[in-house]
C-alpha positions as CSV (number, residue, x, y, z in Angstrom):
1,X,8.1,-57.5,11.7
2,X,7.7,-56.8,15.9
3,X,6.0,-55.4,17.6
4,X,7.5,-51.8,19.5
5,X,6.3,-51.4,22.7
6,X,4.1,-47.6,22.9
7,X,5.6,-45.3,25.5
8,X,2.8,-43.7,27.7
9,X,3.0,-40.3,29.1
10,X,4.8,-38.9,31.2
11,X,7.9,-40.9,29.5
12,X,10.5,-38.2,29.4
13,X,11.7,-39.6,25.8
14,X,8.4,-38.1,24.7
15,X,9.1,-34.8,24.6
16,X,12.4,-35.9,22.7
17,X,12.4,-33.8,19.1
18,X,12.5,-35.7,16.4
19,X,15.6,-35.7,14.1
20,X,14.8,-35.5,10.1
21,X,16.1,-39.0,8.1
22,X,18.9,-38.7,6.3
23,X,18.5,-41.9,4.0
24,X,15.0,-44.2,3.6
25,X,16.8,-47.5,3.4
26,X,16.0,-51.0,4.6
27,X,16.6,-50.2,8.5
28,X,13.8,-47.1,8.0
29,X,11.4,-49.7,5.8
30,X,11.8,-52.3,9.0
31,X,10.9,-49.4,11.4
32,X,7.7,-48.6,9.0
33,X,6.7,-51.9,8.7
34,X,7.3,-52.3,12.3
35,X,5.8,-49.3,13.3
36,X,2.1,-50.4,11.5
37,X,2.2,-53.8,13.7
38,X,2.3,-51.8,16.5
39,X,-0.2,-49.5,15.6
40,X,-2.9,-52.0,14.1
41,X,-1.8,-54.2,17.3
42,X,-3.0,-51.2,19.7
43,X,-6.4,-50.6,17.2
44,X,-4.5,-47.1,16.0
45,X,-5.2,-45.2,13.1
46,X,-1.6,-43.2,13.9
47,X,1.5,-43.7,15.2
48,X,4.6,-41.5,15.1
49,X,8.2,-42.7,16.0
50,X,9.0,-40.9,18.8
51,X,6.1,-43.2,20.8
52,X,8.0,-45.9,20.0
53,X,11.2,-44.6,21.0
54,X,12.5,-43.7,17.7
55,X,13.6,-40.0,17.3
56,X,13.4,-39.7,13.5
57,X,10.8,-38.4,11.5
58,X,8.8,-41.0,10.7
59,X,4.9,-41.7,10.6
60,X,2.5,-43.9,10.2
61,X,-1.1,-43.8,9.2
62,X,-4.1,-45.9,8.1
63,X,-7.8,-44.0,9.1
64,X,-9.6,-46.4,7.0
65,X,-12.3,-48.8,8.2
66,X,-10.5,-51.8,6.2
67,X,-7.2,-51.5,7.7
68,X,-6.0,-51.4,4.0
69,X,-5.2,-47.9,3.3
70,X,-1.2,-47.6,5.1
71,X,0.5,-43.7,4.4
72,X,3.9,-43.6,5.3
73,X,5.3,-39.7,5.8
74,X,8.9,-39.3,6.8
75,X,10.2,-35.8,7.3
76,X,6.8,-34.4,7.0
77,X,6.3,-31.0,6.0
78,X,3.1,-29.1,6.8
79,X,2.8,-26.8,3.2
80,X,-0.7,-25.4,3.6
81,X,-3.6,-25.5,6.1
82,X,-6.9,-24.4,5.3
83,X,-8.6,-21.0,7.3
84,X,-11.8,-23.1,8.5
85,X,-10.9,-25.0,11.9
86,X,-12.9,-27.7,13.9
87,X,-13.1,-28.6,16.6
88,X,-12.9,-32.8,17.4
89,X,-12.1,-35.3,19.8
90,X,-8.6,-36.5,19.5
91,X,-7.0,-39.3,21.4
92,X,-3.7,-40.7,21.5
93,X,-1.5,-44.4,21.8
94,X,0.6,-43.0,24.2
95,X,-2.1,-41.4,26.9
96,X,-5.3,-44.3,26.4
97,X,-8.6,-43.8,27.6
98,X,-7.9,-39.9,27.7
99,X,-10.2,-37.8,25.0
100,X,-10.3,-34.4,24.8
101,X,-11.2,-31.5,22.1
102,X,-8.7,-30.6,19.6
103,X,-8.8,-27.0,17.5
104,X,-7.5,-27.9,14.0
105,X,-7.2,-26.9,10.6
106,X,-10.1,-28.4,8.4
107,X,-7.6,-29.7,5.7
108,X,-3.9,-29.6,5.4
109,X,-1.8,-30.3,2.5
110,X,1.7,-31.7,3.4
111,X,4.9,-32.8,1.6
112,X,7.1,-36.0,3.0
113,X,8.8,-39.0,1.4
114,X,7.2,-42.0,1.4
115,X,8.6,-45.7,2.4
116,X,10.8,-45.4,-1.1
117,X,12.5,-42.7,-0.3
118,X,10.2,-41.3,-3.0
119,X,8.8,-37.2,-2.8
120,X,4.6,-37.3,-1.9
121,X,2.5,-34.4,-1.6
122,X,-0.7,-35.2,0.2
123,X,-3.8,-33.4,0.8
124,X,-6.3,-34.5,3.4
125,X,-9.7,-33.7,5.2
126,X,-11.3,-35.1,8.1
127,X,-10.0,-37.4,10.4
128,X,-6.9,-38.0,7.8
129,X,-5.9,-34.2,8.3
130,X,-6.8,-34.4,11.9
131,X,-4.2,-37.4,12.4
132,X,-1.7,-36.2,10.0
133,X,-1.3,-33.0,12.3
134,X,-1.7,-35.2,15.6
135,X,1.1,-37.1,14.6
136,X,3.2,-34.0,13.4
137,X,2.9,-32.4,16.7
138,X,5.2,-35.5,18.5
């Protein structure tokens, strides 16, 4: 594994769109596994690959106070977000030390493969909903 280095706003090849993968093999596992160094490295709960200056569809996630709880979604797809919204503070790797408040669906339920090239449907709350979207939107 190594560490990517986080591009920081205004870095032009952040508004790149993403491209969707076309196969989860071992060069997309390396970029996942490199992708969580990074983002444990920078004390992340989210990173997508775009801020890393990789333009496919790829995220990583781990919201959980151990560290021990990594989500993988590559070519993400938003299925269902609930009616109720809130309102929270979100920040972001690529523009540290900035906060602001965030409108969001309460829950989401989304469909991506995970690092096995293998069909997930996952449906979140809270701050895992919150960074799932967060992440979607680079």
């Amino acid at each position: 594994m190594s560490k990517l280095t986080i591009l920081r706003y205004p870095h032009p090849n952040l508004h790149k769109v993403a491209c969707a993968v076309t196969a989860v093999d071992a060069r997309v596992q390396q970029i996942v596994a490199d992708m969580f160094e990074t983002m444990y490295d920078a004390n992340g709960v989210g990173l997508a690959a775009t801020q890393v200056d990789i333009h496919e569809r790829i995220i990583v996630i781990d919201v959980s106070e151990e560290r021990d709880q990594p989500l993988v979604l590559i070519n993400p797809e938003l299925v269902w977000t609930s009616e109720e919204h809130v309102s929270n503070e979100e920040g972001c790797l690529s523009v540290p030390g900035i906060y602001d408040a965030v409108d969001r669906p309460e829950r989401v339920r989304v469909v991506a493969l995970d690092e096995h090239g293998s069909r997930r449907e996952v449906e979140a709350e809270g701050l895992l909903s919150r960074c799932i979207q967060h992440e979607m939107d680079h």
